[in-house]
C-alpha positions as CSV (number, residue, x, y, z in Angstrom):
1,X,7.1,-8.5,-18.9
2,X,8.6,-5.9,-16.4
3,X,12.4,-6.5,-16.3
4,X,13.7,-4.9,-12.7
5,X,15.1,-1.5,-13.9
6,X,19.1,-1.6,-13.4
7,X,20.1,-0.3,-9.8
8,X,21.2,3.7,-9.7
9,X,23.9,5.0,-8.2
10,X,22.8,8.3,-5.9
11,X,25.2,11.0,-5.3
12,X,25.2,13.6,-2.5
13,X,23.2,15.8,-4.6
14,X,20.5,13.4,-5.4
15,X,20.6,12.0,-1.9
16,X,19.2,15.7,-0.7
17,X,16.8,16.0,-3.9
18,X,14.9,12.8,-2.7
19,X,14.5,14.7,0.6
20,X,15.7,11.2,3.0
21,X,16.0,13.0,6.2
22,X,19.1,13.1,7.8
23,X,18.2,11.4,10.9
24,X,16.5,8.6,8.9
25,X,20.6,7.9,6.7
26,X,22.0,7.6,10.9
27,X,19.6,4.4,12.0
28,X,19.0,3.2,8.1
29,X,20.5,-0.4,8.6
30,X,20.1,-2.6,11.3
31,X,23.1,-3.4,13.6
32,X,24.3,-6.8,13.5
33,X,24.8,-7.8,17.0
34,X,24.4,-11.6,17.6
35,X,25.8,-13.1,14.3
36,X,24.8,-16.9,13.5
37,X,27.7,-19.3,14.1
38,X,26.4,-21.7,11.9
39,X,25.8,-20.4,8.4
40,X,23.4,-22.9,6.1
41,X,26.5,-23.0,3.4
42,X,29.1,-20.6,4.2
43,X,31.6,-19.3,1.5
44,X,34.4,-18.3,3.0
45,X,36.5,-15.3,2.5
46,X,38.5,-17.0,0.1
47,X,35.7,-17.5,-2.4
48,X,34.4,-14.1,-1.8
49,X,38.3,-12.8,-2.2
50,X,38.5,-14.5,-5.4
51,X,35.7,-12.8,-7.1
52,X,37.1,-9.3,-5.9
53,X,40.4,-7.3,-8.2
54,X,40.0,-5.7,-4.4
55,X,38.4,-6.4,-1.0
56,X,38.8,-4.7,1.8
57,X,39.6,-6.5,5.1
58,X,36.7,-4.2,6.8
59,X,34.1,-5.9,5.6
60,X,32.7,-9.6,5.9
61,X,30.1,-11.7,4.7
62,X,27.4,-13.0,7.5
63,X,24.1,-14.9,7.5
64,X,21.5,-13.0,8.7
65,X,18.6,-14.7,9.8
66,X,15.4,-14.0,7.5
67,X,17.9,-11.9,5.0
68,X,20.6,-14.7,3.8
69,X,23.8,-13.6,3.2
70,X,25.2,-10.0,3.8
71,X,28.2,-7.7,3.4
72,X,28.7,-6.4,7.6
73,X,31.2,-4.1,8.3
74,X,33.6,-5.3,10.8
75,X,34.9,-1.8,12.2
76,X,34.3,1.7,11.5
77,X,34.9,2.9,7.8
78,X,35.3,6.4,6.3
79,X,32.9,8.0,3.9
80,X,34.1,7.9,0.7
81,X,36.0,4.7,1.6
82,X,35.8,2.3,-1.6
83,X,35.4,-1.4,0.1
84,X,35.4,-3.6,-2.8
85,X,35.9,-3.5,-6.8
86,X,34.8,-6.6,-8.7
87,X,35.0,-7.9,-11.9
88,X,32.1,-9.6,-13.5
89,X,31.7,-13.4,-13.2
90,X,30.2,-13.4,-16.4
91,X,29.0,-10.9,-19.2
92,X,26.1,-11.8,-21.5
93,X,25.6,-9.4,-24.9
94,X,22.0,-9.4,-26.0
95,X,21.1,-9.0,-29.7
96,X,17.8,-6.8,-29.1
97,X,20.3,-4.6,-27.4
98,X,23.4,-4.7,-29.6
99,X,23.5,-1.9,-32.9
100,X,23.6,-2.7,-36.4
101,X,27.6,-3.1,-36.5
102,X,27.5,-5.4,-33.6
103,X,25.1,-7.3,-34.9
104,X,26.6,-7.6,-38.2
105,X,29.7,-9.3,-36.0
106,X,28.1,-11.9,-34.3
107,X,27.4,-15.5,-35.8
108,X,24.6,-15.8,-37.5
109,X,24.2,-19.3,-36.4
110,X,24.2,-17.5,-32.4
111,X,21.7,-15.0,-33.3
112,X,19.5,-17.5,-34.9
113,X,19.7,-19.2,-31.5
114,X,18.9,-16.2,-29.8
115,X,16.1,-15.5,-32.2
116,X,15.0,-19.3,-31.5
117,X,14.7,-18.3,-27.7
118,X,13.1,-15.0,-27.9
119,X,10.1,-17.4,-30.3
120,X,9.9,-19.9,-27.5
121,X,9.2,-17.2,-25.0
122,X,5.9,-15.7,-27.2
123,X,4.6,-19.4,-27.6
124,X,5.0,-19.8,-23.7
125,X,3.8,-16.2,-22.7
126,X,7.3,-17.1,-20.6
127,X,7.9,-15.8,-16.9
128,X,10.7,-13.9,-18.1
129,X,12.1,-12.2,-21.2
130,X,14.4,-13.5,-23.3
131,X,17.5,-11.9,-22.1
132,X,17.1,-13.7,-18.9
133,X,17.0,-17.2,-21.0
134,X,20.2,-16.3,-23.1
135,X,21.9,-15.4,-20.1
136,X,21.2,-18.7,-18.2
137,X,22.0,-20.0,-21.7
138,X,25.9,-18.0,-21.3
139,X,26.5,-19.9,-17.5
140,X,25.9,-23.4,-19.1
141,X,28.8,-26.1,-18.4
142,X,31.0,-27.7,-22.1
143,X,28.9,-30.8,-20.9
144,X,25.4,-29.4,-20.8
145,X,25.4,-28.0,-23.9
146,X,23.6,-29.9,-27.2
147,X,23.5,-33.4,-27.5
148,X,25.6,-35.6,-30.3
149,X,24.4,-35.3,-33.7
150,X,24.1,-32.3,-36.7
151,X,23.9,-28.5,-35.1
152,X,21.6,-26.7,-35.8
153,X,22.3,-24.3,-32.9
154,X,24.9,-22.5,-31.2
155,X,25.6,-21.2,-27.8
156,X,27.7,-19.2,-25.8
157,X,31.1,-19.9,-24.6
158,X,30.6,-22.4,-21.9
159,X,31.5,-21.7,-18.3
160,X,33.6,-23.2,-16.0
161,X,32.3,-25.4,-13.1
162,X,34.0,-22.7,-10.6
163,X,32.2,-19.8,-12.3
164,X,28.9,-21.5,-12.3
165,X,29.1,-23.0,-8.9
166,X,29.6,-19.4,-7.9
167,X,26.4,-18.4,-9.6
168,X,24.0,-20.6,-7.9
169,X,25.5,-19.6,-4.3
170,X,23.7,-16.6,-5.2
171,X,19.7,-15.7,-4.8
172,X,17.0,-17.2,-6.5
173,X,13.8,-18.4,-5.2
174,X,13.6,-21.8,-4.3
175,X,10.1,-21.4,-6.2
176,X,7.5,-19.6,-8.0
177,X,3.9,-19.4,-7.6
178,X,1.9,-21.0,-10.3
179,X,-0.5,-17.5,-11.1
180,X,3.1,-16.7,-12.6
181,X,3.1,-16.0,-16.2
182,X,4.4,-18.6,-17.8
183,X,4.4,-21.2,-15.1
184,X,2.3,-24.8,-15.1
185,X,0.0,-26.0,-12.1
186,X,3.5,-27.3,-10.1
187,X,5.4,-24.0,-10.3
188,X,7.5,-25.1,-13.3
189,X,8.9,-22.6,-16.1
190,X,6.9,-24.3,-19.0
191,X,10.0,-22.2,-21.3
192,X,12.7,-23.8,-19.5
193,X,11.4,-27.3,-20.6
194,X,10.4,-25.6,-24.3
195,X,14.2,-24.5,-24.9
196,X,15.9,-27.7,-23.4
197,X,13.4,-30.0,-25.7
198,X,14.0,-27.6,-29.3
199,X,17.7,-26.9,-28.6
200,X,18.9,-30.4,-27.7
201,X,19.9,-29.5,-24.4
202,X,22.0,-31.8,-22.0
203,X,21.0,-30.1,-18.6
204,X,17.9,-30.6,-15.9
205,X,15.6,-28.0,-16.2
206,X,15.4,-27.2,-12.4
207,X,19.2,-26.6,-12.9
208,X,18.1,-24.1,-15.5
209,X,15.4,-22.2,-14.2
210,X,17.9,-22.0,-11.1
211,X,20.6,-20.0,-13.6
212,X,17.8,-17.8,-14.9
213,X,16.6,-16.5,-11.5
214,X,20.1,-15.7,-10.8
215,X,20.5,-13.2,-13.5
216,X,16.4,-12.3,-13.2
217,X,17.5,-11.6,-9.3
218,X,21.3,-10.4,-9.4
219,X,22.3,-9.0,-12.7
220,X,23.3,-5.5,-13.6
221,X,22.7,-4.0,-16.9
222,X,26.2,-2.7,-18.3
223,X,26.9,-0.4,-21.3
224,X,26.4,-1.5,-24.4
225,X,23.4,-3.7,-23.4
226,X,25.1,-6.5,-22.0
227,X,23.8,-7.9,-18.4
228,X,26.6,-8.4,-15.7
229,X,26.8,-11.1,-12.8
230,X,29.0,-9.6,-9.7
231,X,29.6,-12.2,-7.0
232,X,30.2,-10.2,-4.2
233,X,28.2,-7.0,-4.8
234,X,25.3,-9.5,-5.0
235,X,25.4,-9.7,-1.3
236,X,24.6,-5.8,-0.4
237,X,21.2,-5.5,0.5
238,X,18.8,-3.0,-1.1
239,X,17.7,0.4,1.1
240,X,15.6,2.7,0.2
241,X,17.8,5.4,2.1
242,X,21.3,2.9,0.9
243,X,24.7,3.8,3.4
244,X,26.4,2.9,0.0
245,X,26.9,3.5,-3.3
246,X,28.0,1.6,-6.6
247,X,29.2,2.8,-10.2
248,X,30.8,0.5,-12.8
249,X,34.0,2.2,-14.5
250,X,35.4,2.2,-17.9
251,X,36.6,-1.7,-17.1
252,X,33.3,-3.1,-16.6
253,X,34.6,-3.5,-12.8
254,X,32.0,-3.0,-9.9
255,X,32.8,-0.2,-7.6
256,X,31.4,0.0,-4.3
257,X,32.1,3.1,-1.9
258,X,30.9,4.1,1.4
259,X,28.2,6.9,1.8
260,X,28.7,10.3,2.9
261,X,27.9,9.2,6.8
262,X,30.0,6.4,6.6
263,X,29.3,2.8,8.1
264,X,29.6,1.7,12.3
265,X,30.8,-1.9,13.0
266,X,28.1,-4.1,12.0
267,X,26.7,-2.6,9.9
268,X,25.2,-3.9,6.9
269,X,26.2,-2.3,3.7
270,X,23.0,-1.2,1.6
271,X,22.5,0.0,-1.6
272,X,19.2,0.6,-4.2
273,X,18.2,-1.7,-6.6
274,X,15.7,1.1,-7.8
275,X,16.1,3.7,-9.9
276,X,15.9,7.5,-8.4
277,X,12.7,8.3,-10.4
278,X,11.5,4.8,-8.2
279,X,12.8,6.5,-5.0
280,X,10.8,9.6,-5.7
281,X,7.8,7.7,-5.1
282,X,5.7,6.7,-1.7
283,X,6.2,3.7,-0.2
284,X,3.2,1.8,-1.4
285,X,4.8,2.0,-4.9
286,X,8.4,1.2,-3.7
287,X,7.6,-1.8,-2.5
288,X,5.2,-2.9,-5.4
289,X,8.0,-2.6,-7.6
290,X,10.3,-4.0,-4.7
291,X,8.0,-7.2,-4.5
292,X,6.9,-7.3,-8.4
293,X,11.2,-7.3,-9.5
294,X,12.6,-8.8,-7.0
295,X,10.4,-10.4,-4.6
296,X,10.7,-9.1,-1.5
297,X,8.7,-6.7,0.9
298,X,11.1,-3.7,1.7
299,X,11.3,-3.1,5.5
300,X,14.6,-0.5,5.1
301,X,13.9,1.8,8.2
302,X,12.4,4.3,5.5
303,X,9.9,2.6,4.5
304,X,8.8,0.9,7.7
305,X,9.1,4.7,9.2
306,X,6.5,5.6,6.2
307,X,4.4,2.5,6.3
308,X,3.9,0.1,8.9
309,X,3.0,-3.4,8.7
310,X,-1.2,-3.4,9.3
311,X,-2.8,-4.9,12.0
312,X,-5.9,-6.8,11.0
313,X,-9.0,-4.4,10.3
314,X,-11.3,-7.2,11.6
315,X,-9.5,-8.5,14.3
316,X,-7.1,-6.6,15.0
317,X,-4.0,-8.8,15.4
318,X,-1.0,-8.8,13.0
319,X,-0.7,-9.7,9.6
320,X,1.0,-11.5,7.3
321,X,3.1,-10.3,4.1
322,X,1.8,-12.7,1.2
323,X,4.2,-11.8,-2.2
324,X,2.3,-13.2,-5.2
325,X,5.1,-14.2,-7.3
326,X,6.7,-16.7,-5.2
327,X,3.2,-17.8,-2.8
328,X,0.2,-20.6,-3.5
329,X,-2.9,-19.2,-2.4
330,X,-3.8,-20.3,1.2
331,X,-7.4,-21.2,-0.8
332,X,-6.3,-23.6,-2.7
333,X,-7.5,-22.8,-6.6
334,X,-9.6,-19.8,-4.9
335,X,-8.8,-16.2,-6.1
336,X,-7.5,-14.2,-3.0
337,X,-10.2,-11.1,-2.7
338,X,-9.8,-7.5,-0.8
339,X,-12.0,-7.8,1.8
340,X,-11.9,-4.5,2.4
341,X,-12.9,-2.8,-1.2
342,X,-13.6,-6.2,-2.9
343,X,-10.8,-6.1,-5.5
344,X,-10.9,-9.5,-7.1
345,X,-8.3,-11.4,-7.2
346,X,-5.7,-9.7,-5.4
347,X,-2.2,-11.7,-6.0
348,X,-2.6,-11.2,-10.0
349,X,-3.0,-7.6,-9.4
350,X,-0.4,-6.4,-6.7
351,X,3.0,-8.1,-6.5
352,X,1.5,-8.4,-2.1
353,X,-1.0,-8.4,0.0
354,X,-1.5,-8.4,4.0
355,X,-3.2,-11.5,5.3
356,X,-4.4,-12.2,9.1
357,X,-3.6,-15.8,9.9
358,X,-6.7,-15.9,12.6
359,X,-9.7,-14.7,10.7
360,X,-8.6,-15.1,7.3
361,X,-9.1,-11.7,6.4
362,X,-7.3,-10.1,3.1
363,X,-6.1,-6.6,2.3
364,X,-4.4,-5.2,-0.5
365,X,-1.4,-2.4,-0.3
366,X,-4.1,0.5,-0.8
367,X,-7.0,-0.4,1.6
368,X,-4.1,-1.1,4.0
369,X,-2.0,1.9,4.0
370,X,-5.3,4.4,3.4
371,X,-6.7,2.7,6.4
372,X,-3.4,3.2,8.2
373,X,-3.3,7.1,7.5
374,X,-6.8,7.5,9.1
């Protein structure tokens, strides 16, 4: 299993390194023009205040149509300009991470739990790993925990209904293909059902699998090896050329500052769920890894500027963006084929592929963006 690589904060210096042209950082995210009145299930500033030890009153959380919920700056702020600091909802420790001493202080009835879910995911060749489990595992309510009788398990510290309502208002897919690892013929995380059945579990699994995408899709790995849920960092969208940047302090507190051009009103605030090694690369790898970790094709002005969208090489009318992980195959049980080199079996192979809608026609990333450069 590839888990996403924790996001990197990019100074000034490593801004330049990775060679982002100036004009590219002035147009990098989208003005915000025509907002939605309606959001699909707002959370008001209230909730998003609560999660925050500060907020800034510059900044506001908007639905964005095709993008969900983002942080939009509501007038012009500084560079430099720190805009909110958070505290995590909820830290998870995880044994494989912890040393010897740490180790040597937790329960041994926990870590035989742990060690329980970690077995459950060889058996399953699970979707994820078992950090992601444990953590879904940490947001679980007092009343979804084991049912009545001997223990011969133990969890973490429940949550409370608040905390977890909070967690599912954040992303997760509302479903995964079934070429997943991991997954049966309906989509459904055969470990999910595993745990609940050998732990004793009180909870649904779809309610589950729900709490594991959200760490899968939102966490932050912390020092000391402990993953970290931040409410409203969560809604800052990834650039490959990000207007922001984030560090956690001393406090495990989420700090997130404006760039060194500073934002416009409405303006989303961006920032880079890859590493800086990852920015280094070409776009055809970025948004791989983009699309393998976190399920999404990147369209950050830097990487449409580097790599368009193809148009069909047989037709020549647009394509489609098919991501593997969370698509069926429009064939049904077929295997989705390159029909311009004649890789097999495309979707297993590359986290997405282009496909034209009127002739049916397939190309993967590297037929498409080799053709593209001719």
């Amino acid at each position: 299993h590839i888990y996403p690589p924790p996001p990197k904060n990019i100074n000034k210096q490593q801004t330049m390194a990775l060679g982002i042209e100036p004009e590219l950082l002035a147009t990098e995210v989208p003005l915000l023009t025509a907002l939605p009145k309606e959001p699909l299930d707002p959370i008001s500033r209230d909730t998003l205040g609560d999660s925050c030890t500060f907020l800034t009153g510059k900044v506001k959380l908007v639905e964005s149509p095709g993008e969900g919920r983002v942080l939009v700056a509501q007038e012009a702020i500084e560079p430099g300009e720190v805009v909110l600091i958070s505290a995590a909802e909820l830290l998870v420790a995880h044994p494989d991470l912890m040393d010897a001493e740490e180790l040597g202080l937790m329960s041994p009835l926990l870590l035989a739990t742990y060690q329980e879910v970690s077995r459950i995911c060889e058996d399953t060749t699970s979707t994820h790993g078992p950090e992601i489990y444990w953590s879904a595992l940490a947001a679980l309510l007092s009343t979804e925990g084991f049912q009545a009788g001997p223990l011969s398990w133990e969890l973490p510290a429940p949550v409370t209904p608040e905390v977890q309502h909070r967690l599912l208002m954040l992303f997760h897919p509302s479903s995964m293909s079934s070429k997943c690892p991991g997954r049966n013929a309906e989509g459904e995380d055969t470990a999910v059902a595993e745990i609940i059945e050998r732990l004793g579990l009180q909870i649904c699994p779809k309610k589950l699998e729900e709490l594991a995408m959200v760490f899968k899709y939102n966490a932050f790995m912390q020092a000391g090896g402990c993953l970290g849920l931040f409410f409203a960092s969560s809604f800052c969208n990834h650039a490959c050329a990000p207007n922001c940047l984030w560090s956690c302090n001393d406090e495990d507190l989420f700090v997130l500052e404006v760039g060194e051009r500073g934002l416009q009103a409405g303006e989303q605030l961006s920032i880079s769920y890859l590493t800086n090694a990852s920015l280094l690369c070409p776009v055809l790898e970025r948004r791989q890894e983009l699309a393998h970790s976190w399920l999404f094709f990147c369209r950050c002005a830097r990487c449409t500027r580097e790599g368009e969208v193809p148009l069909c090489c047989s037709c020549g009318h647009s394509t489609d963006i098919f991501v593997s992980s969370t698509e069926e195959s429009p064939y049904g049980d077929c295997n989705i084929n390159c029909d311009s080199c004649g890789k097999v079996d495309v979707a297993c192979s590359d986290a997405y592929l282009f496909h034209c809608p009127t002739c049916e026609v397939d190309i993967c990333p590297a037929c498409a963006y080799a053709e593209s450069t001719h």
